[in-house]
C-alpha positions in Angstrom: -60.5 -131.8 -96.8 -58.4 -130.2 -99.3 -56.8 -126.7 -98.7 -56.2 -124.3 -101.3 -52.7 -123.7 -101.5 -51.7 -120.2 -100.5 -49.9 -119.9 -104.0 -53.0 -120.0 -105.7 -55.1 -117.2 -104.0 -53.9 -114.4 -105.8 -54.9 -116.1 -109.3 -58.2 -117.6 -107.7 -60.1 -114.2 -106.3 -58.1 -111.6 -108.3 -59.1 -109.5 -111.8 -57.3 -109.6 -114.4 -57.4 -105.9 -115.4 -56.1 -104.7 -112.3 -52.6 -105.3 -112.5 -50.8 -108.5 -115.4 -48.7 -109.3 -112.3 -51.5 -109.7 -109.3 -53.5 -112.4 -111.8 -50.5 -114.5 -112.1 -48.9 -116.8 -108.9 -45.9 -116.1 -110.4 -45.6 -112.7 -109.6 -45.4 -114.3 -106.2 -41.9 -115.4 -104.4 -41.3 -119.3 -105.6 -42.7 -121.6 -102.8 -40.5 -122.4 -99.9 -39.7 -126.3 -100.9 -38.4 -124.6 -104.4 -36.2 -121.8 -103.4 -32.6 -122.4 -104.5 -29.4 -119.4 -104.0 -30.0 -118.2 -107.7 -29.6 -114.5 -108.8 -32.6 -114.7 -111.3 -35.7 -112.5 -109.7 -39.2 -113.4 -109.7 -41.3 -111.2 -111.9 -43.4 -109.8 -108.7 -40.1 -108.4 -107.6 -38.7 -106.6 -110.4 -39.6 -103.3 -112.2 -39.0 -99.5 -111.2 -40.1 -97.3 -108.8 -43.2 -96.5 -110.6 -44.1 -100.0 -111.4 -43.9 -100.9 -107.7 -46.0 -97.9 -106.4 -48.6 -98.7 -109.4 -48.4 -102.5 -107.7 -48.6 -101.8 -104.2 -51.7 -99.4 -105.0 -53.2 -102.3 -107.3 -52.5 -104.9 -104.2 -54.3 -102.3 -101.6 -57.3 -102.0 -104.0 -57.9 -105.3 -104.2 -57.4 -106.2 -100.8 -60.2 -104.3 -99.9 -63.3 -106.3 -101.3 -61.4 -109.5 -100.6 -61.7 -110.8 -97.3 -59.3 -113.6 -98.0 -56.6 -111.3 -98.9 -53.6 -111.5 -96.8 -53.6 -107.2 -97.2 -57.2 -107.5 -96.1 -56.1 -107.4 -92.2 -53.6 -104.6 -92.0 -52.6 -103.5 -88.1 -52.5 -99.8 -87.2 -51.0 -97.9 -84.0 -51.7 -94.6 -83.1 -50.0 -93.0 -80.0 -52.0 -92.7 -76.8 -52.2 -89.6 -74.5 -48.7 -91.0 -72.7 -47.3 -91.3 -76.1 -46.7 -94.7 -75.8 -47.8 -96.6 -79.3 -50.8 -98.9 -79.7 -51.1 -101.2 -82.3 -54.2 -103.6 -83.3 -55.3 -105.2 -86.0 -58.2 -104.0 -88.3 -60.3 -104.5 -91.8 -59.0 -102.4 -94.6 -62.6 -100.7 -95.6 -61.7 -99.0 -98.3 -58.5 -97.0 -100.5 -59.0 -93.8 -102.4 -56.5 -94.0 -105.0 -56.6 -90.4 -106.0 -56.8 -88.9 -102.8 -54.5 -91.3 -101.4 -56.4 -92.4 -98.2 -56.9 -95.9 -96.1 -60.5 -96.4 -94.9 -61.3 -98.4 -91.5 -64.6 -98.1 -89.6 -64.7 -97.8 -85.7 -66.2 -97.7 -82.7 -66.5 -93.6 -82.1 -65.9 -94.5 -77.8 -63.2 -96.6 -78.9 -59.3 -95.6 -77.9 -58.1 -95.4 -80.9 -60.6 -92.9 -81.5 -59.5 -90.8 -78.3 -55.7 -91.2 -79.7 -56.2 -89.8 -82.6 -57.6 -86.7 -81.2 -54.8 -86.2 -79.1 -52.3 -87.0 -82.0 -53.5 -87.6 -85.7 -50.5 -89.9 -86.4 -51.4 -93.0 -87.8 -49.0 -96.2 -88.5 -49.8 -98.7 -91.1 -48.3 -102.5 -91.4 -49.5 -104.8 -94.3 -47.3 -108.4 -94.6 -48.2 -110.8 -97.4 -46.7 -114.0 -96.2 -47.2 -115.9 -99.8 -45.1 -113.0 -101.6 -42.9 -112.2 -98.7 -44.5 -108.1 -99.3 -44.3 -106.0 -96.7 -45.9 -102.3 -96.6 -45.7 -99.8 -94.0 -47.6 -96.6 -94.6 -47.1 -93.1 -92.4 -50.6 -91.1 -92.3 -52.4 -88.9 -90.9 -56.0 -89.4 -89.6 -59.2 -87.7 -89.1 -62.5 -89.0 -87.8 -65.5 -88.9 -89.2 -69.0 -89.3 -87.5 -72.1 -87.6 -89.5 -70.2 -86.2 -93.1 -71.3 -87.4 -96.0 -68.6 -90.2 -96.5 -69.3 -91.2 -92.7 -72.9 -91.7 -93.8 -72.4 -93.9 -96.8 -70.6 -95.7 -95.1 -73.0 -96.6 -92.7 -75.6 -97.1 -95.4 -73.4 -99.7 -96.8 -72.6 -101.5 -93.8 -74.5 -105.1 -93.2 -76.5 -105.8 -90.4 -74.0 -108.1 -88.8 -71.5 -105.3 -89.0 -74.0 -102.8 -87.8 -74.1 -105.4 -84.6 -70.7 -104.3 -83.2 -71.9 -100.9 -82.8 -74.6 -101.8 -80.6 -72.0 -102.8 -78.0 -73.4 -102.0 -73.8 -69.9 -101.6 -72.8 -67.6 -98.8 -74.3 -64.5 -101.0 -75.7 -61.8 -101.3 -73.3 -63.5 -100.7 -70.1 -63.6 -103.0 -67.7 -65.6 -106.0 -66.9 -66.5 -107.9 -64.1 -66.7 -111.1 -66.2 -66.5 -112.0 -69.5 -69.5 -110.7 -71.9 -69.4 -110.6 -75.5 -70.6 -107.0 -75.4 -73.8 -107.6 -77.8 -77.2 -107.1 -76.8 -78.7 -110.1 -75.1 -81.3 -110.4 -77.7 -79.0 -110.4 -80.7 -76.2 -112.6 -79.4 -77.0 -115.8 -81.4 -78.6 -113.7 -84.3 -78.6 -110.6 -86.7 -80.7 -108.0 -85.8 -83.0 -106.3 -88.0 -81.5 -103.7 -90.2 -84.3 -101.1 -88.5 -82.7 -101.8 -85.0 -78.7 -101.8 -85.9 -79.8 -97.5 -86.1 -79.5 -97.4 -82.4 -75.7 -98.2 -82.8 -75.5 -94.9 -85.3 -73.7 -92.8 -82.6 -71.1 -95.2 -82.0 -70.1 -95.3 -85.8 -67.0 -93.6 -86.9 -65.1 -94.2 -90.2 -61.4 -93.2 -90.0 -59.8 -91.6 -93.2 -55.9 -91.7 -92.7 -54.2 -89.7 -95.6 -50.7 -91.5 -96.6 -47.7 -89.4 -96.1 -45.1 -92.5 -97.1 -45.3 -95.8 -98.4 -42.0 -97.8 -97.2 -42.4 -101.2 -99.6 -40.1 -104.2 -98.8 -39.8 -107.4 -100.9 -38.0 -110.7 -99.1 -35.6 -112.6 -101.2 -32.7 -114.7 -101.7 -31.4 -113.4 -104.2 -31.0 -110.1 -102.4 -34.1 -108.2 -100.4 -35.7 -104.9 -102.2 -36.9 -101.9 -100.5 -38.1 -98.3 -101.7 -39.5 -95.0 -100.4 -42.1 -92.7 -101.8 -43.0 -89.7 -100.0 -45.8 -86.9 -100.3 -46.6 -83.9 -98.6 -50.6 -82.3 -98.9 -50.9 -84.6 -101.2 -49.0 -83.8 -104.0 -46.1 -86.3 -104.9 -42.7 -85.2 -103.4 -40.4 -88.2 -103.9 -39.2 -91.5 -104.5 -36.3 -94.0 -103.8 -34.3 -97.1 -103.7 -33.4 -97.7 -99.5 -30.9 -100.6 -98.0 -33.1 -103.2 -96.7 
């Protein structure tokens, strides 16, 4: 079996009238067998401030609708009612560019949910291990359960996603032994798009509002890092930090 090299992915599932530099796997770090101690930097990791924000929002759009993206599984931690951190890994759902929000959909009984309502802070890591990229957004979150966006999104949620939400067991709680947590009847099938409405309640989608964008790029020739920042969203700053 032949596997796609990882070098390859970005020019392979991307569109070209996103961004010149996400089309081309040159915008990408050189692979690892062809890395040398040279000063000359990779396209991908030059340009200003500006240029990398319009990138990292380009990267984060089209992560979204491509499962296959390594952006596509970001991790988020919230702080529990101890205020000790909890991180997991989720599905980027969706990114409003102009309202400058990250999309995930959840289980409403779940304890990220209950985290949240205790303390609306919301960490975001995204790594992309073929560009050596690395995002971490601040934000703040909100829940939603029966507004209009929560509703669409619901409406435009598969059956096989719809399945998660049918869950017996509120996620978390305890078991006596193992169970997958699907209903019997749909655990070696997708149910009918008529019965996923039972799991309705337990839908939330979570909107988390970006406060920063810290943006680090991995190199030999010298690492780059920069900070922009935003408050109610309107743009407040930007800068080059030490890695």
């Amino acid at each position: 079996m032949q596997i796609a090299s990882p070098w390859s992915i970005y020019a392979r599932t991307s569109s070209p009238q996103l961004h010149p530099r996400i089309t081309s796997p040159e915008r990408c770090a050189r692979p690892p067998e062809t890395f040398a101690l040279e000063s000359t930097p990779t396209p991908f990791r030059t340009g200003s401030l500006e240029e990398r924000l319009t990138e990292s929002w380009d990267l984060l759009q089209v992560a979204v609708d491509d499962p296959g993206h390594e952006l596509h599984l970001p991790s988020i931690a919230t702080i529990d009612a101890d205020g000790h951190p909890r991180s997991r890994t989720v599905v980027l759902r969706g990114f409003d560019r102009e309202r400058l929000a990250l999309r995930i959909h959840t289980d409403l009984r779940s304890p990220k949910c209950r985290d949240i309502e205790s303390s609306p802070v919301a960490s975001w890591h995204f790594y992309d291990r073929s560009c050596k990229l690395q995002l971490r957004l601040r934000t703040t979150a909100t829940i939603h359960t029966d507004s209009p966006a929560a509703n669409d999104a619901w409406a435009s949620a598969t059956a096989t996603s719809r399945r998660a939400y049918l869950a017996p067991h509120q996620p978390s709680s305890p078991l006596e032994q193992w169970h997958p947590n699907i209903p019997d009847e749909y655990q070696r099938t997708v149910p009918p798009i008529a019965a996923t409405e039972a799991g309705r309640p337990n839908f939330a989608l979570i909107i988390c509002e970006i406060q920063e964008l810290d943006r680090l790029d991995l190199g030999y020739d010298g690492h780059r890092r920069s900070r922009w920042r935003w408050r109610e969203g309107e743009f407040h700053s930007s800068e080059w930090l030490a890695a």
